[in-house]
C-alpha positions in Angstrom: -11.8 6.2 25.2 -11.7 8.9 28.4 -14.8 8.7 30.3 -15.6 5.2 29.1 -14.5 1.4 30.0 -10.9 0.8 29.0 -10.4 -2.7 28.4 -7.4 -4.2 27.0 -9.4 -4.1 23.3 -9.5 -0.4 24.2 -6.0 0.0 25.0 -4.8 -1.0 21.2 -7.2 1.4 19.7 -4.2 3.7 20.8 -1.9 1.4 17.8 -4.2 3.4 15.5 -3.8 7.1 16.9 -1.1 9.4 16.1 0.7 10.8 20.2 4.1 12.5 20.4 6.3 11.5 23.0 7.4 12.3 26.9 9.7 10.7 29.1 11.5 9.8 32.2 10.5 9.2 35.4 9.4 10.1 38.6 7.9 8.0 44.8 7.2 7.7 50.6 5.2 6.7 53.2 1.6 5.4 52.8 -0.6 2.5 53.6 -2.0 0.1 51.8 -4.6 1.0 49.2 -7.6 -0.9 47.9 -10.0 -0.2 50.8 -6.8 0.3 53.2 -7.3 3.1 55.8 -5.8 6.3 54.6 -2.3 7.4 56.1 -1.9 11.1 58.0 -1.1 13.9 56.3 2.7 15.2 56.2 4.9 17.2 54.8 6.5 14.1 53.3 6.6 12.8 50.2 7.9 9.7 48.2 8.2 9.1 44.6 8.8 5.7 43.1 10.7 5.0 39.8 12.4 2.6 37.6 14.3 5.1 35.7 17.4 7.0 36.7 16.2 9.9 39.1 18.9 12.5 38.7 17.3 15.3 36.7 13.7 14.7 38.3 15.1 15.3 41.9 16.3 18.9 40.5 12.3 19.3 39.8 11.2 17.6 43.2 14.0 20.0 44.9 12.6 23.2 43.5 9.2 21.6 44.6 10.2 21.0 47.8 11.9 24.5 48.2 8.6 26.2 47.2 6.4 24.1 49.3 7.9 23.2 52.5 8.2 19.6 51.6 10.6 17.0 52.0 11.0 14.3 48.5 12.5 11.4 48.4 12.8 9.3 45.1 13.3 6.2 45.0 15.0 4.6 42.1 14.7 0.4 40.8 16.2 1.2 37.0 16.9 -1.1 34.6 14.5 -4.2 36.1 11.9 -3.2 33.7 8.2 -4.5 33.8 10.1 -7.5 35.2 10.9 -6.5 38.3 9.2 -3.1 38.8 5.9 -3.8 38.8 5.9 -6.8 41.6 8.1 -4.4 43.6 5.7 -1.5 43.9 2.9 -4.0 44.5 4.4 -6.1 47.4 5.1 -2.3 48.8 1.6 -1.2 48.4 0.1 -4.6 50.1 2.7 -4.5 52.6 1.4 -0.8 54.0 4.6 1.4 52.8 4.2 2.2 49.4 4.6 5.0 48.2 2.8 8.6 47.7 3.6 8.9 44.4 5.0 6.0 41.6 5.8 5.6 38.0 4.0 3.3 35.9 4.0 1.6 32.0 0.2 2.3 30.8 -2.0 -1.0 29.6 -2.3 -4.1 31.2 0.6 -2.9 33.4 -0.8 0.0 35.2 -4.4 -2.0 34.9 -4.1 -3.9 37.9 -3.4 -0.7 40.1 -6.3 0.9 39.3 -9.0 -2.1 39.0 -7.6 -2.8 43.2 -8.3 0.6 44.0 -4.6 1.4 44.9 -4.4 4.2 42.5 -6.4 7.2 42.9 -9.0 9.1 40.7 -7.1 12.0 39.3 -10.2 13.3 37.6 -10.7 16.0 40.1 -7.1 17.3 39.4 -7.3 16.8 35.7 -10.2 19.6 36.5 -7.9 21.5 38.9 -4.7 21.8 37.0 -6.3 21.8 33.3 -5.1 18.5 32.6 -7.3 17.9 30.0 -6.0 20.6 27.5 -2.4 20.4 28.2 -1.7 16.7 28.0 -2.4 14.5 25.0 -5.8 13.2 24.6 -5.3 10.0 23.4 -2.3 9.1 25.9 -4.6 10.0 28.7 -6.6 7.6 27.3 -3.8 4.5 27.8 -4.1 5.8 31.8 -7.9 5.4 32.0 -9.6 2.7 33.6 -13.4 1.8 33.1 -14.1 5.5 33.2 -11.7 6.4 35.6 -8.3 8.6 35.2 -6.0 6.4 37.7 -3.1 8.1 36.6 -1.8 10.9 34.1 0.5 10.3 31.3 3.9 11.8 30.8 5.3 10.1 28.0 4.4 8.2 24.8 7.1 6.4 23.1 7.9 5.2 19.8 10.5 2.4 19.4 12.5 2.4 16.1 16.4 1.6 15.4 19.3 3.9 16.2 22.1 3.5 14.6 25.7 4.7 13.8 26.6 6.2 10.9 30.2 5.5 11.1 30.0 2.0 11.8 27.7 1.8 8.9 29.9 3.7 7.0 32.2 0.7 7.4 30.4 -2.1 6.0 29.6 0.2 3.3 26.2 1.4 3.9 24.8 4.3 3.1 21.0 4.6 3.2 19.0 2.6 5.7 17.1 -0.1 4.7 13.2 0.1 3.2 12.0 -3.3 3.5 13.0 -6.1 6.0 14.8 -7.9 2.8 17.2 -4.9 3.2 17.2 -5.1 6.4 18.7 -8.7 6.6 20.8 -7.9 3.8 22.1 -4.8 5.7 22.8 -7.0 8.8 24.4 -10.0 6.4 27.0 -6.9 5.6 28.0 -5.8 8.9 28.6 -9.4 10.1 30.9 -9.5 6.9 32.8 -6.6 8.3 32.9 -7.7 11.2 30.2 -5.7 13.1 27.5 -6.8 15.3 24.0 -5.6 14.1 22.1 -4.9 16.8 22.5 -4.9 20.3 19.9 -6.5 22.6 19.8 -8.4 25.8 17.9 -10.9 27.2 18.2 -10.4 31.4 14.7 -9.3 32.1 13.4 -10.3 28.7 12.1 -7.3 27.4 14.6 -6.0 25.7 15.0 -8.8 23.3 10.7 -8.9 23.2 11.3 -5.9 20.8 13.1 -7.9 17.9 10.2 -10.2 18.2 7.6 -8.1 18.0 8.7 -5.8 15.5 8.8 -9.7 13.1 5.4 -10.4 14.6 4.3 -7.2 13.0 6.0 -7.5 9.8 4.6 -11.6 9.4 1.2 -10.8 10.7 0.1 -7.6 9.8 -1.3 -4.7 11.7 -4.8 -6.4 12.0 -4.3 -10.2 13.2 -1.4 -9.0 15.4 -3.7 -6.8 17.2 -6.0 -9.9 17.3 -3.5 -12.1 18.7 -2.9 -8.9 21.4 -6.2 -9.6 22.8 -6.7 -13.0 22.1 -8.9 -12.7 19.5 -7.2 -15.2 17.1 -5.3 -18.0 17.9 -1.3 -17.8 18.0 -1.2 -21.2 17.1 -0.7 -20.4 13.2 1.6 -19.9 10.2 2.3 -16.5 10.6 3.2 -16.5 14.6 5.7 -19.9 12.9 7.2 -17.8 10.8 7.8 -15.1 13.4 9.4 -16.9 15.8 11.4 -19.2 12.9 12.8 -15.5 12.1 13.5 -14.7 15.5 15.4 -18.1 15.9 17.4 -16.9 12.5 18.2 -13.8 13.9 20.2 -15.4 16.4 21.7 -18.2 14.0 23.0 -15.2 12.0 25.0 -13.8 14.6 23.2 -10.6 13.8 22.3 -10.6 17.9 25.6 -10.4 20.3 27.1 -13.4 21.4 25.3 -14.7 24.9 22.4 -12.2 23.8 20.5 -13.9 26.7 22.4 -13.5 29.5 23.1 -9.6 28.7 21.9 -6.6 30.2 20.4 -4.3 28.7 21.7 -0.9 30.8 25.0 -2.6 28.9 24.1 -3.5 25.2 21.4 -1.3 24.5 23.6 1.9 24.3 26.5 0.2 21.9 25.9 1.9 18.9 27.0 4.5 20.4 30.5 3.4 21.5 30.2 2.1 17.9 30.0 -2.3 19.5 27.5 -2.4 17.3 25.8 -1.0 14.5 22.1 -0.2 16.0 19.7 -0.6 18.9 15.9 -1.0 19.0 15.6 2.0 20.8 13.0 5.7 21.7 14.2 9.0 21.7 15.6 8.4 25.2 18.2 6.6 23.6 19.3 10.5 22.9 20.9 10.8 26.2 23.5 7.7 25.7 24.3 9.9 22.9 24.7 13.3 24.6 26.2 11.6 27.5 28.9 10.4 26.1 29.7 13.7 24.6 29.5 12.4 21.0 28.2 14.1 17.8 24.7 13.5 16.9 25.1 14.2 13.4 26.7 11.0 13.4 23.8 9.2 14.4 20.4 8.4 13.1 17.0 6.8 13.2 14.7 4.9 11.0 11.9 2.9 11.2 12.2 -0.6 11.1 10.3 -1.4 8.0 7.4 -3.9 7.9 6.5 -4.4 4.5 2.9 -3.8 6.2 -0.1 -0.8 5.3 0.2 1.2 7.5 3.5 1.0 8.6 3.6 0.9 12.4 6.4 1.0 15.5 6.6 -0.4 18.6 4.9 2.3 21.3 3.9 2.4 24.5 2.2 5.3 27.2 4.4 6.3 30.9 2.8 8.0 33.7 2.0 9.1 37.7 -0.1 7.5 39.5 -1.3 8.5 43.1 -1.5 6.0 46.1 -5.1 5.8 46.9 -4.4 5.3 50.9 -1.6 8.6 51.0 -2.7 11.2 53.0 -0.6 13.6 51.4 -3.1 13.7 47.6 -3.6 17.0 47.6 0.6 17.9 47.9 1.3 14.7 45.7 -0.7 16.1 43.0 0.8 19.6 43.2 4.3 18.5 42.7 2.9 16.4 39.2 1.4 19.5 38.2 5.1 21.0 38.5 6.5 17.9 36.9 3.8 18.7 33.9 5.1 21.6 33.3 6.3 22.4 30.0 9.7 24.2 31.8 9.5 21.0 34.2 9.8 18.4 31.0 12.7 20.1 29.3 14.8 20.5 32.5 14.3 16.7 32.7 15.5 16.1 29.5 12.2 14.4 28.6 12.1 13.9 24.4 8.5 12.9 23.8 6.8 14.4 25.9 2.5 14.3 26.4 2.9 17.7 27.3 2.1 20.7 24.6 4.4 23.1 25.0 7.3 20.8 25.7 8.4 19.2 21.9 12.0 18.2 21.6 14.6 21.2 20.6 16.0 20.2 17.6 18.9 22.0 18.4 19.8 20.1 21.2 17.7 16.7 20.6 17.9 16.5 17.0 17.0 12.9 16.5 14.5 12.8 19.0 13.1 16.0 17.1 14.0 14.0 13.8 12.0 10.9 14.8 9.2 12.9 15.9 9.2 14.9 12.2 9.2 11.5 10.4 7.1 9.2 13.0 5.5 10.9 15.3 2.0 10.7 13.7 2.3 7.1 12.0 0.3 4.7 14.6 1.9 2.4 16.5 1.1 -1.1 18.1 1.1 -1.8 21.5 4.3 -2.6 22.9 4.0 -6.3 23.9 4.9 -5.9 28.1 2.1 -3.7 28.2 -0.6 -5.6 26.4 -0.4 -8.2 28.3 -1.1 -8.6 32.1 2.5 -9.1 34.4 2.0 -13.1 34.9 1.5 -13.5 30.7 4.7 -11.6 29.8 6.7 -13.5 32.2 5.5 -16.8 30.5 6.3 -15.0 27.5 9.5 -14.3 27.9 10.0 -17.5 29.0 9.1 -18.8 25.6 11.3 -16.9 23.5 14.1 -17.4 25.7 13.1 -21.2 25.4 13.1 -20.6 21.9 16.9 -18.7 21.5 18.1 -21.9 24.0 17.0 -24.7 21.6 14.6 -26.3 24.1 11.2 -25.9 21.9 10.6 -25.5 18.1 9.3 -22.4 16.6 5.9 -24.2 16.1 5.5 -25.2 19.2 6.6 -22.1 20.4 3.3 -20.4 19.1 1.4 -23.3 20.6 2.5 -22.4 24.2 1.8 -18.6 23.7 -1.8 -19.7 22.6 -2.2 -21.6 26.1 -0.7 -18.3 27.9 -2.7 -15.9 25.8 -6.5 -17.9 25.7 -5.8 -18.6 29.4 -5.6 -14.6 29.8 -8.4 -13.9 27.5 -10.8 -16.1 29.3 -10.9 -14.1 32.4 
């Protein structure tokens, strides 16, 4: 899809192509884009982020020290596409965004790009051999009618991480190959006493990944790319029987108690304190792991199954994008072309990396190297924050909290996302 027009119908064609991963994050002082007048050169740079910034300041540092520059990074982790994306923007319209910011790929980054706030990068995909070293077809989820407005560092594929110890205590030994094992498996650990899986609605799109992952396995890979794009109505049996399922899950007890009002920073990482038996997670979910100095042999991954041909995950592309009005391009390009780096990813920590050169080390990310042995070239659908635009996923996660809160039925439900989605697709 590089070089031509990347619609949202263009951006799914990715569910069908096989990426290995990349990941974490990495933005001062410009004015606005879009037609904005472009700000005076310095030796000062700003990076925007929503994930934790530690290990990428080391990089900007070294950057810095090399290149007579002056970094900051900015940090807003946790807030997700909830809160990230309307941050940046309000900075970028209000004339101090910054030089450099992070960015989900899709219908998320979309809007950057279609305002002109977001540079071309072809000319530095030229410069710095971009087009060899990253991976083709997760450039393509940062392309925009022709145009590279930003260069991918990650791809990631969502699949559960769990504990084998606290499976171990409800008596589990393999994980499960169809979702009838999977509800069986979770009907156990209640038994024992074990929460299954640990989610949180704050933000909403943390629990979004339960109900996608049963939109996938009622649908099919076909209609629920349909229903992506608006193609088919979501006002049917199958998007019912979905949301009826994601209702159940909740009924069960297999979600936390409160699951709404929980964070995610908090409940995603209880597996591995052993609160609960697995999270819907991607191979950054590692770190939890390796942070909390436990042993990764206890620990493992699977993909949660669909009962569908092909079986697919949850994925989704991360990258950099420029600010149009900087006047500092040329350096801000320079210090991604650092961050690229094959050296650059592994100092970060980064376990699925778009960069060749910088594949997890199963010695010291086993899983992350596990998952990408086992999944990394099955396709993946497109992770339901980025398919659609920012206002749709708010009135989606609106819905399926409505839905967990008892205030509308599971059929009419799938009614109100066909309003949000045809309303979307019209434009």
């Amino acid at each position: 899809m590089t070089g031509r027009s990347y619609t949202r119908r263009g951006f799914l064609a990715l569910s069908s192509v096989a990426v290995t991963g990349l990941g974490v994050s990495a933005c001062t002082g410009a004015s606005v884009g879009g037609g904005g007048s472009t700000a005076p050169a310095s030796n000062k740079l700003r990076l925007f982020t929503y994930s934790d910034a530690a290990l990428l300041e080391i990089v900007t540092k070294k950057f810095d020290a090399q290149n007579g520059t002056t970094t900051a990074v900015d940090s807003l982790p946790g807030s997700g596409a909830a809160v990230y994306p309307d941050k940046l923007r309000t900075e970028l319209l209000g004339g101090a965004g910054p030089d450099i910011w992070c960015i989900w790929g899709g219908q998320l980054a979309a809007p950057f790009a279609k305002a002109k706030q977001a540079a071309d990068l072809g000319p530095y995909y030229q410069k710095y051999g971009w087009d060899t070293s990253i991976n083709a077809a997760a450039v393509a989820g940062m392309t925009f009618d022709g145009v590279k407005a930003g260069v991918p560092y990650t791809a990631r594929g969502l699949g559960a991480w769990y504990n084998k110890d606290v499976l171990d205590k409800a008596g589990i030994e393999t994980p499960p190959g169809t979702y009838a094992e999977l509800e069986e498996m979770n009907r156990r650990l209640v038994a024992a006493g074990i929460t299954p899986v640990g989610l949180g609605g704050k933000y909403g799109w943390h629990l979004m990944r339960l109900f996608e992952y049963l939109l996938e396995h009622t649908a099919g890979p076909q209609l629920h790319d349909k229903l992506l794009v608006g193609q088919e109505s979501w006002d049917r049996p199958e998007v019912v029987e979905a949301f009826t399922l994601f209702k159940k899950w909740q009924n069960e007890k297999w979600l936390p108690e409160g699951a709404l009002g929980l964070d995610p920073t908090d409940i995603g990482p209880a597996y591995v304190q052993g609160k609960t038996a697995y999270g819907i997670e991607g191979q950054w979910s590692e770190g939890d792991i390796l942070t909390a100095k436990k042993d990764p042999a206890r620990f493992g991954v699977f993909q949660l199954p669909t009962d569908q041909s092909p079986a697919r995950h949850s994925g989704f592309v991360e990258g950099f994008m420029i600010n149009a009005a900087s006047g500092n391009k040329d350096k801000a390009a320079a210090l991604l072309d650092l961050l690229l780096k094959p050296d650059s990813q592994k100092s970060m920590q980064i376990t699925s990396s778009t960069v060749k050169g910088a594949e997890p080390d199963p010695e010291k990310q086993p899983l992350s190297a596990e998952w990408g042995q086992k999944y990394g070239a099955s396709p993946f659908y497109t992770i339901q924050d980025q398919a659609f635009p920012k206002q749709q996923t708010d009135q989606y996660f609106s819905v399926q909290s409505d839905l967990l809160q008892g205030k509308v039925t599971p059929a009419a439900a799938a009614k109100k996302m066909q309003e949000i989605v045809s309303a979307w697709a019209r434009n």
